[in-house]
ZAFI-203932 format. One record per atom (N, C-alpha, C, CB): residue in one letter; x, y, z. Coordinates in Angstrom, 1 decimal, always signed. Each point is the difference from the previous one (the first is absolute). Glycine has a CB too. Layout:
residu;x;y;z
A;X;Y;Z
...
//
This chain:
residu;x;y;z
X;+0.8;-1.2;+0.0
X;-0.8;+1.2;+0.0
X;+0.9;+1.3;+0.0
X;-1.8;-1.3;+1.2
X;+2.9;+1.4;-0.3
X;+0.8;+1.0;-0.2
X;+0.5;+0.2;-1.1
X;+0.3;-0.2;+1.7
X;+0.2;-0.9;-2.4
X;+0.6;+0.1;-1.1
X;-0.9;+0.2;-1.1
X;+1.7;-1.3;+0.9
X;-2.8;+1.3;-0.7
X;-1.2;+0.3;-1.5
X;+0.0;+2.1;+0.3
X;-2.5;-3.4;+0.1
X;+2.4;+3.8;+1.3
X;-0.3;+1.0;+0.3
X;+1.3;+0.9;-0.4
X;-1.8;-1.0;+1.7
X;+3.1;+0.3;-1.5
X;+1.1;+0.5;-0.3
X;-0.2;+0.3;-1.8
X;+1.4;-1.3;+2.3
X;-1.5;+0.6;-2.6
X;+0.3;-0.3;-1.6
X;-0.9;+1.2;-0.7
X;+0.2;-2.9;+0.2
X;-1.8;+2.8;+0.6
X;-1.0;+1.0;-0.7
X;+0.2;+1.6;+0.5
X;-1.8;-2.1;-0.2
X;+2.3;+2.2;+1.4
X;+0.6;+1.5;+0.1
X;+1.6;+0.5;-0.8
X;-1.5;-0.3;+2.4
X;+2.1;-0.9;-3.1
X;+1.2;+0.5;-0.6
X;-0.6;+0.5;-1.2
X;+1.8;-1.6;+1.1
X;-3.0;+0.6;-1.8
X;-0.6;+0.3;-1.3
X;-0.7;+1.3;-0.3
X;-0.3;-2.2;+0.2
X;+0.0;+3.0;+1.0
X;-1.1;+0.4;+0.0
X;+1.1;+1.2;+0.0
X;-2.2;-1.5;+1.0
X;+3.8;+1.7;-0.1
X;+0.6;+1.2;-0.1
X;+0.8;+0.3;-0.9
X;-0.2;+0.0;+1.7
X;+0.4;-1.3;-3.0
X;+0.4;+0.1;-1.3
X;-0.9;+0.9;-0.7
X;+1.0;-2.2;+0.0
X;-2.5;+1.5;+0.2
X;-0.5;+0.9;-1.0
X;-0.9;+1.5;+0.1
X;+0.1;-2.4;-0.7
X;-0.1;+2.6;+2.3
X;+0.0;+1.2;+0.2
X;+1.1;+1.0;-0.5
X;-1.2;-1.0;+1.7
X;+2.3;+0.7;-1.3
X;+1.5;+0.5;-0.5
X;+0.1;+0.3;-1.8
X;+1.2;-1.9;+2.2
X;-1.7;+1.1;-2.5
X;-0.1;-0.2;-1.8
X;-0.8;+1.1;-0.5
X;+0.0;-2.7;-0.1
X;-1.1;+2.7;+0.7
X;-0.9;+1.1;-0.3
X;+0.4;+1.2;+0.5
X;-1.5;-1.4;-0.1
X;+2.1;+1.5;+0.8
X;+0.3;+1.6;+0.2
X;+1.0;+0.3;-1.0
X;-0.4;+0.2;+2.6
X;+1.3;-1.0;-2.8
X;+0.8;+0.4;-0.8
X;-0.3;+0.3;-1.7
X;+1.2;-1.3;+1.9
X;-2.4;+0.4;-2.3
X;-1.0;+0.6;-1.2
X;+0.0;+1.0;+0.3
X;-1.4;-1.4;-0.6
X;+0.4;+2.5;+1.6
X;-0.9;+1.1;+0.6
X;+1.4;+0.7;-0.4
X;-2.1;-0.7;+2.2
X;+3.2;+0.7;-1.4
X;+1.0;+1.0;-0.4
X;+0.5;-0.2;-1.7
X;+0.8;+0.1;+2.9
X;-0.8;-1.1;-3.2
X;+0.3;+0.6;-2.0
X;-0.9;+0.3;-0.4
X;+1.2;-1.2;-0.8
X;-2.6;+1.4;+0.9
X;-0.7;+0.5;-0.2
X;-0.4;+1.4;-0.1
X;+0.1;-1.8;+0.5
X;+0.5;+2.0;+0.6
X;-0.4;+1.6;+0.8
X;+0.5;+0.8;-1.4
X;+0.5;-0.3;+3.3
X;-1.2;+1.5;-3.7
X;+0.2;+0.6;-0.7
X;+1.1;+1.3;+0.4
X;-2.3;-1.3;-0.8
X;+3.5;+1.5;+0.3
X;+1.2;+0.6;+0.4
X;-0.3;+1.9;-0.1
X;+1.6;-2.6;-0.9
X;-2.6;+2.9;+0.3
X;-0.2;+1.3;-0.3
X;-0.7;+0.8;+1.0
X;+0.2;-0.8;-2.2
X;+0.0;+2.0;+2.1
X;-0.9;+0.4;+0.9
X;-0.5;+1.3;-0.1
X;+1.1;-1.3;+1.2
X;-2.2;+1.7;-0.5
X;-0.7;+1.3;-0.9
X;+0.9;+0.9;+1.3
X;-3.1;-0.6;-1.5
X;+3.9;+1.5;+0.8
X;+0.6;+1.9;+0.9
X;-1.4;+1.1;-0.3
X;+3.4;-0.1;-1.1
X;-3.6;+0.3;+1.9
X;-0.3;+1.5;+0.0
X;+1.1;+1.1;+0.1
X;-1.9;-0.8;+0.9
X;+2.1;+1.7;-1.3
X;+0.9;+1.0;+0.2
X;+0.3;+1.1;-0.8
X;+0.7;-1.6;+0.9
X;+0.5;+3.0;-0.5
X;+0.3;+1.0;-0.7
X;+1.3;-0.5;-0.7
X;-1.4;+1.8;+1.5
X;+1.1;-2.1;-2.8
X;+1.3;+0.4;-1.0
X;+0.3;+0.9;-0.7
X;-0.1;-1.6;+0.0
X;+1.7;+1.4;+0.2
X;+0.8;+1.4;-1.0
X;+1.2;-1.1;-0.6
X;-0.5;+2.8;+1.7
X;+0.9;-1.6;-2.8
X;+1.2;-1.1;-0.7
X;+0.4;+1.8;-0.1
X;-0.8;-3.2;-1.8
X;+2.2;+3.1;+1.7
X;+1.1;+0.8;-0.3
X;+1.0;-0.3;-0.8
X;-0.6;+0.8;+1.7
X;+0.9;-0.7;-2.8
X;+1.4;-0.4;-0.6
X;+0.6;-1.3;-0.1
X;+0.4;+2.0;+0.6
X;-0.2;-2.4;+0.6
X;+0.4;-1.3;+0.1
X;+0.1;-0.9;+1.3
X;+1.0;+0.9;-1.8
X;-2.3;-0.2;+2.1
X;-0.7;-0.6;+1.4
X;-1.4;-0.2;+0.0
X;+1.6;+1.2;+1.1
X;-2.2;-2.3;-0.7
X;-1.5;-0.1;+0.3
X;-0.4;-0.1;+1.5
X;-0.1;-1.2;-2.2
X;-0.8;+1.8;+3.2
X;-0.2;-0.6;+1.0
X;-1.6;+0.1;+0.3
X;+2.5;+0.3;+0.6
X;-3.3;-1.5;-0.2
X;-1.1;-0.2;+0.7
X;+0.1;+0.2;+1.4
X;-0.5;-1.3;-1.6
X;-0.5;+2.6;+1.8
X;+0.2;+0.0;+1.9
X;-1.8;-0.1;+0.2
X;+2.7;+2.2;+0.8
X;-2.8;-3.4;-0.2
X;-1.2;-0.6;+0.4
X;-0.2;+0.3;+1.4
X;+0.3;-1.9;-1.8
X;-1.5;+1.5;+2.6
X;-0.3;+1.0;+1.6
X;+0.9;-0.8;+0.5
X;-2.5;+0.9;+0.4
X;+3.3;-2.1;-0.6
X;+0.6;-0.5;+1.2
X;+1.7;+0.2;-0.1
X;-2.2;-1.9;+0.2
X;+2.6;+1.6;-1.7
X;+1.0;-0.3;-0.3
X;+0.7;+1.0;-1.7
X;-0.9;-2.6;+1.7
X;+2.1;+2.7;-2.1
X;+0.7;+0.9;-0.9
X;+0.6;-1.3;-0.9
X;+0.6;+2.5;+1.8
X;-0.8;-2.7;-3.2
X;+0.6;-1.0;-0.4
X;+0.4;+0.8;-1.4
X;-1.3;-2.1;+1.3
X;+2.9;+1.4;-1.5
X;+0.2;+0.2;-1.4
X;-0.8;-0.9;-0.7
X;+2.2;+0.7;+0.2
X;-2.3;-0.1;-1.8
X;-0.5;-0.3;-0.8
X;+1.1;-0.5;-1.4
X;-2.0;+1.4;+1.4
X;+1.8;-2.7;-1.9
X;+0.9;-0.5;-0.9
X;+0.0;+0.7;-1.3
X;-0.3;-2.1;+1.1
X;+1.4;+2.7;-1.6
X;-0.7;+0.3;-1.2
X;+0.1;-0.4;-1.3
X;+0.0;+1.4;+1.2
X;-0.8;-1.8;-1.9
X;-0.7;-0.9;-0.7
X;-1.2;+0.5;-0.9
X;+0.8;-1.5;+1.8
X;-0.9;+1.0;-3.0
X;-1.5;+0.7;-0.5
X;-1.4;+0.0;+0.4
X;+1.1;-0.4;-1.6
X;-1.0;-0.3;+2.0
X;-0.9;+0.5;+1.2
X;-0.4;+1.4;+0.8
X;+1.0;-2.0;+0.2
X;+0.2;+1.9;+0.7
X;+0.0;+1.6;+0.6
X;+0.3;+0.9;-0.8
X;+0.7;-0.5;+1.7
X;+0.0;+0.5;-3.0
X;-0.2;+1.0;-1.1
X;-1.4;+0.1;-0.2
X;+2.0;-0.4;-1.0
X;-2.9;-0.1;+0.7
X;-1.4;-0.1;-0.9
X;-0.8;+0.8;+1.6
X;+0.1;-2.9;-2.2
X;+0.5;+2.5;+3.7
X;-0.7;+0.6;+0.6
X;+0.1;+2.2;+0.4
X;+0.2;-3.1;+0.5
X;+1.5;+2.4;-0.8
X;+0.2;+1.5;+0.1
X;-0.5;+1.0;-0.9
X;+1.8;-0.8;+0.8
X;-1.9;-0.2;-2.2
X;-0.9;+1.2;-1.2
X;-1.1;+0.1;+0.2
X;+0.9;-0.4;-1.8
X;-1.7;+0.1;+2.6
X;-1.8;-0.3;+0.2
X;+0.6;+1.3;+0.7
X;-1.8;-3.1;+0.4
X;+2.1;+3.4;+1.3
X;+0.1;+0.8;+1.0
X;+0.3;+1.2;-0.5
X;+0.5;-1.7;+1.5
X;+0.7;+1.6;-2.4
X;+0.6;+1.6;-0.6
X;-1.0;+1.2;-0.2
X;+1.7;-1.4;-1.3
X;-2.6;+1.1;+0.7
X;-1.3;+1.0;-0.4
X;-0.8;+0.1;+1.3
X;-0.3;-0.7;-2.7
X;+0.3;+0.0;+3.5
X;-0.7;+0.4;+1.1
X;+0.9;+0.9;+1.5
X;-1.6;-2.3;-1.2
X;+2.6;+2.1;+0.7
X;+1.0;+0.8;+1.5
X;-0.1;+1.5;-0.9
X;+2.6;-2.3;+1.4
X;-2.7;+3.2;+0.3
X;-0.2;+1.2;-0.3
X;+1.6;+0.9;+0.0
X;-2.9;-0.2;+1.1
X;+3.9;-0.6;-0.6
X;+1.3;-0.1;-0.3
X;+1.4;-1.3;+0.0
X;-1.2;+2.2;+0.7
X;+2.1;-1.3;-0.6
X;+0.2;-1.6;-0.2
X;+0.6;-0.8;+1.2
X;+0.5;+0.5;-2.4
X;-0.3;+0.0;+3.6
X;-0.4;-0.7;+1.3
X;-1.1;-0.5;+0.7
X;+1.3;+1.1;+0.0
X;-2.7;-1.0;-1.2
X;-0.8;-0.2;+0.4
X;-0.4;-2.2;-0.1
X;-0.4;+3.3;-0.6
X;-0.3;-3.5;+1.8
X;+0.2;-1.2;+0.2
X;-1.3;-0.3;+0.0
X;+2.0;-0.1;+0.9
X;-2.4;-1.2;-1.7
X;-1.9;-0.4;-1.1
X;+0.1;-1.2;+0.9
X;-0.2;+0.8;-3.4
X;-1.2;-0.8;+3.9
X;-0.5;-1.1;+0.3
X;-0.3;-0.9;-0.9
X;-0.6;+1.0;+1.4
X;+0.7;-2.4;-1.1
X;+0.3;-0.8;-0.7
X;-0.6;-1.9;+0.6
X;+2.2;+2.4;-0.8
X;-3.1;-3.2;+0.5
X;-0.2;-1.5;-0.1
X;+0.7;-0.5;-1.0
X;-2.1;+0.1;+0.9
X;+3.3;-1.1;-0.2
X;+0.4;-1.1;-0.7
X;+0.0;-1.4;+0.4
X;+1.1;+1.7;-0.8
X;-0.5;-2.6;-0.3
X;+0.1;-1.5;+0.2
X;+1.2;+0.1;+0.0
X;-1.7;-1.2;-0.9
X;+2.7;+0.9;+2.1
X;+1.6;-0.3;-0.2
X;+0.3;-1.4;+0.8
X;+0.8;+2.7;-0.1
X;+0.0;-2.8;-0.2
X;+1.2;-1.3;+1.2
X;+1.0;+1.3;+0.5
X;+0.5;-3.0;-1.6
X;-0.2;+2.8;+2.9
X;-0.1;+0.7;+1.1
X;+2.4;-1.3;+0.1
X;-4.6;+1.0;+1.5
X;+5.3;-0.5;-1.5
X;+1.3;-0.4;+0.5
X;+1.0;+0.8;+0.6
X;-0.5;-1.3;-1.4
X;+1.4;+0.4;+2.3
X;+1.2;+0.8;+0.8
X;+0.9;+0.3;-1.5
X;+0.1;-1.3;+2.9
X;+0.4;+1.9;-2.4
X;+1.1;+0.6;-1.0
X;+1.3;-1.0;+0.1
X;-0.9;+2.6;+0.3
X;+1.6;-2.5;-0.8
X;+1.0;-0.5;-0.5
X;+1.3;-0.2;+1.1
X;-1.0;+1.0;-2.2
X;+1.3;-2.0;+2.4
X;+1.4;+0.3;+1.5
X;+1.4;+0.7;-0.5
X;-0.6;-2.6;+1.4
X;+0.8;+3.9;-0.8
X;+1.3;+0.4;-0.7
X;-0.5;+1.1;-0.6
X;+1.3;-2.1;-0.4
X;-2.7;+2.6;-0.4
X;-0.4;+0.7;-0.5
X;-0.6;+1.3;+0.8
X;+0.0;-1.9;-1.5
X;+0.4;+3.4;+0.9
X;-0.8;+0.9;+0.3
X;-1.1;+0.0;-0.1
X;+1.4;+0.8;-0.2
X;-2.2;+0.0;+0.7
X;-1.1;+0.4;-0.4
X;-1.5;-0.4;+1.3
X;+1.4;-0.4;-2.8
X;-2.6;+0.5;+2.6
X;-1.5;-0.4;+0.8
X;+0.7;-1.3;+0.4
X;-2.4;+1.1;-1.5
X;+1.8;-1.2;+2.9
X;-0.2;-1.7;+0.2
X;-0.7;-0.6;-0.5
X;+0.3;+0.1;+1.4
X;-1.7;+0.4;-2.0
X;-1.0;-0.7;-0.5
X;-0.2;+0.1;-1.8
X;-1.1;+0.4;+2.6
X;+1.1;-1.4;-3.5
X;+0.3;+0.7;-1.6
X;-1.3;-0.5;-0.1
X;+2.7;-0.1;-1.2
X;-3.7;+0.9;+0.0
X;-0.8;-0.2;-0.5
X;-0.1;-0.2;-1.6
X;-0.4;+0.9;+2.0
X;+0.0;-2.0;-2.2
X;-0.6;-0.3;-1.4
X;-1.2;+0.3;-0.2
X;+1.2;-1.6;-0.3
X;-1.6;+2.3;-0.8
X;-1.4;+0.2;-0.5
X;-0.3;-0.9;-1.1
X;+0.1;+2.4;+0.7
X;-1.4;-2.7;-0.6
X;-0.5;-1.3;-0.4
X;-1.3;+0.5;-1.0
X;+0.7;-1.5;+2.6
X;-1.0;+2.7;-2.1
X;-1.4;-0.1;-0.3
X;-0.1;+1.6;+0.7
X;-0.9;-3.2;+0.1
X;+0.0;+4.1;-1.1
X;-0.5;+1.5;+0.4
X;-0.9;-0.1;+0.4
X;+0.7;+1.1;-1.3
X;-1.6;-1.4;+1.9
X;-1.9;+0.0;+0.3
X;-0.7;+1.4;+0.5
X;+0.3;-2.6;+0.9
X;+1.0;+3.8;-0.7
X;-0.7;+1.3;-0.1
X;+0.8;+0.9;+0.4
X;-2.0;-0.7;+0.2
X;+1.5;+1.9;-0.6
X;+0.7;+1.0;+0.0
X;-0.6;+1.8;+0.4
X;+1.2;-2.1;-1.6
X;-1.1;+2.6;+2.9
X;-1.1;+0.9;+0.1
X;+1.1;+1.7;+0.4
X;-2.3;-2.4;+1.2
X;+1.3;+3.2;-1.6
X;+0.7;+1.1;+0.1
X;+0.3;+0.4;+1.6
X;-1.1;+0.6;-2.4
X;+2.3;+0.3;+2.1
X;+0.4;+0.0;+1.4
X;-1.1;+1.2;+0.8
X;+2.9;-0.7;-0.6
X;-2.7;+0.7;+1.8
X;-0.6;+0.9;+1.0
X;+0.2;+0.7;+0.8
X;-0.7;-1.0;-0.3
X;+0.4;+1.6;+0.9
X;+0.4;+1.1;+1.0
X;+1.2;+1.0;-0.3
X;-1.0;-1.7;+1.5
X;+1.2;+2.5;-0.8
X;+0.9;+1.1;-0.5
X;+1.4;-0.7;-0.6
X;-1.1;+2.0;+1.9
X;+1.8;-1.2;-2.7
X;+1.0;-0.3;-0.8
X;+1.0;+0.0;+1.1
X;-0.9;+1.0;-2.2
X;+2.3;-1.9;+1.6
X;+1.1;+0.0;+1.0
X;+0.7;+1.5;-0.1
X;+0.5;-2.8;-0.3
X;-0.2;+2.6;+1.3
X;+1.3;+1.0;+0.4
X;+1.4;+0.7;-0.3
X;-1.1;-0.8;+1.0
X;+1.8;+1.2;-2.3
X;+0.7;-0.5;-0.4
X;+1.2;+1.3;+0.7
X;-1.5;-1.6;-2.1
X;+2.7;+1.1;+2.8
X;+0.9;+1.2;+0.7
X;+1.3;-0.3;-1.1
X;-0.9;+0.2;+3.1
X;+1.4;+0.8;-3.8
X;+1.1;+0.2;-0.3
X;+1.2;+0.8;+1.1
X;-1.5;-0.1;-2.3
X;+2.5;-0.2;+1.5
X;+1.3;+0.4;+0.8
X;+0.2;+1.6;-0.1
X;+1.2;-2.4;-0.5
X;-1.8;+2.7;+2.0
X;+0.1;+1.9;+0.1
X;-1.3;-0.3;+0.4
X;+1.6;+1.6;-1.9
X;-2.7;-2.0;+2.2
X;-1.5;+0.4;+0.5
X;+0.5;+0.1;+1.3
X;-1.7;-1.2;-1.5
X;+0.3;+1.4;+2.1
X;+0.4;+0.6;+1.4
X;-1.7;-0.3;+0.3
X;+2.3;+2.3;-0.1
X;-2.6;-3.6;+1.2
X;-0.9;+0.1;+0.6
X;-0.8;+0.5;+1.6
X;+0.8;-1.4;-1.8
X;-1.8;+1.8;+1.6
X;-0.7;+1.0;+1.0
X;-1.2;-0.7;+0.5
X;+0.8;+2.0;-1.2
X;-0.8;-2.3;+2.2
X;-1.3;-0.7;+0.8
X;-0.9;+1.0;+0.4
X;+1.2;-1.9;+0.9
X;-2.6;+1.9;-1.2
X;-0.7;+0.7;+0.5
X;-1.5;-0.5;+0.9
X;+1.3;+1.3;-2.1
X;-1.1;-1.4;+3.2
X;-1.0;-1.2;+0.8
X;+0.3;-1.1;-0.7
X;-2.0;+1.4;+0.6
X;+1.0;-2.1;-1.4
X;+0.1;-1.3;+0.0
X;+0.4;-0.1;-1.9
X;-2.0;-0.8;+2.6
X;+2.4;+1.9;-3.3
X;+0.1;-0.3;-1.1
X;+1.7;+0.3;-0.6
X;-3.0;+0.5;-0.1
X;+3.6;-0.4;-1.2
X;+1.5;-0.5;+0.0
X;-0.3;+1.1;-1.5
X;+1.0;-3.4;+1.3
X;+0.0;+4.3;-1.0
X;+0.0;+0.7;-1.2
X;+1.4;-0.1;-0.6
X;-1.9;+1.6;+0.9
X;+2.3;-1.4;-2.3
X;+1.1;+0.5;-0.6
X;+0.2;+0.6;-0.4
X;+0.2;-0.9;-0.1
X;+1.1;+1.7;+0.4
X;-0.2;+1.7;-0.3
X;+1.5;-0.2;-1.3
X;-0.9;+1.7;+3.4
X;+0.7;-1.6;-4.7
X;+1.2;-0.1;-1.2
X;+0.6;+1.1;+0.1
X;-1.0;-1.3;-1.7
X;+2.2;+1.0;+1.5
X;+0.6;+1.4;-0.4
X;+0.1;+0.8;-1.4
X;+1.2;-0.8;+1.8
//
């Protein structure tokens, strides 16, 4: 009797074991970002509410950066943005984000909001006034 009870709980943690390991090849590797993207010259980055990820660049992020261009009201301006990416550490030895992003997939693209960034060149001079941040150019 022990030995039938032994036998059918070894069977039973093979094939529990088996199946999870389906469930994880399965699992679909992509994932939907919400976030504000900008591309500059030869930088991309997604800064989503939790986390700041480079972005691979690839045609992909080109095709994204040409959608956004007509919608930034300059060119520090940063477009909300739904995508499908795979989400990876970066490279050991390499500069750059901890987190690299592949884009997979555009699923949208919305104009930006609220007041425009702030842009301080070298010689401004900022002035606080209660709770607001002024720049005074020379």
């Amino acid at each position: 009797m022990k030995k039938t009870f032994l036998i059918l709980i070894n069977i039973l943690a093979i094939i529990s074991c088996s199946e999870k390991v389906k469930k994880a090849e399965n699992e679909d590797p992509l994932k939907t970002l919400e976030g504000e993207f900008i591309f500059l010259t030869d930088a991309a980055v997604l800064k989503s509410r939790t986390a700041l990820y480079g972005v691979k660049l690839d045609d992909k992020m080109y095709e994204l950066a040409n959608m956004i261009k007509p919608l930034q009201r300059d060119t520090f301006d940063m477009v909300p943005v739904t995508l499908k990416a795979t989400v990876a550490a970066k490279e050991e030895g390499k500069e750059g984000w901890d987190s690299i992003v592949t884009i997979k997939e555009i699923i949208q693209v919305k104009t930006p909001r609220g007041e425009r960034p702030i842009r301080i060149e070298a010689g401004d001079q900022l002035k606080t006034e209660g709770t607001s941040i002024k720049v005074e150019s020379k």
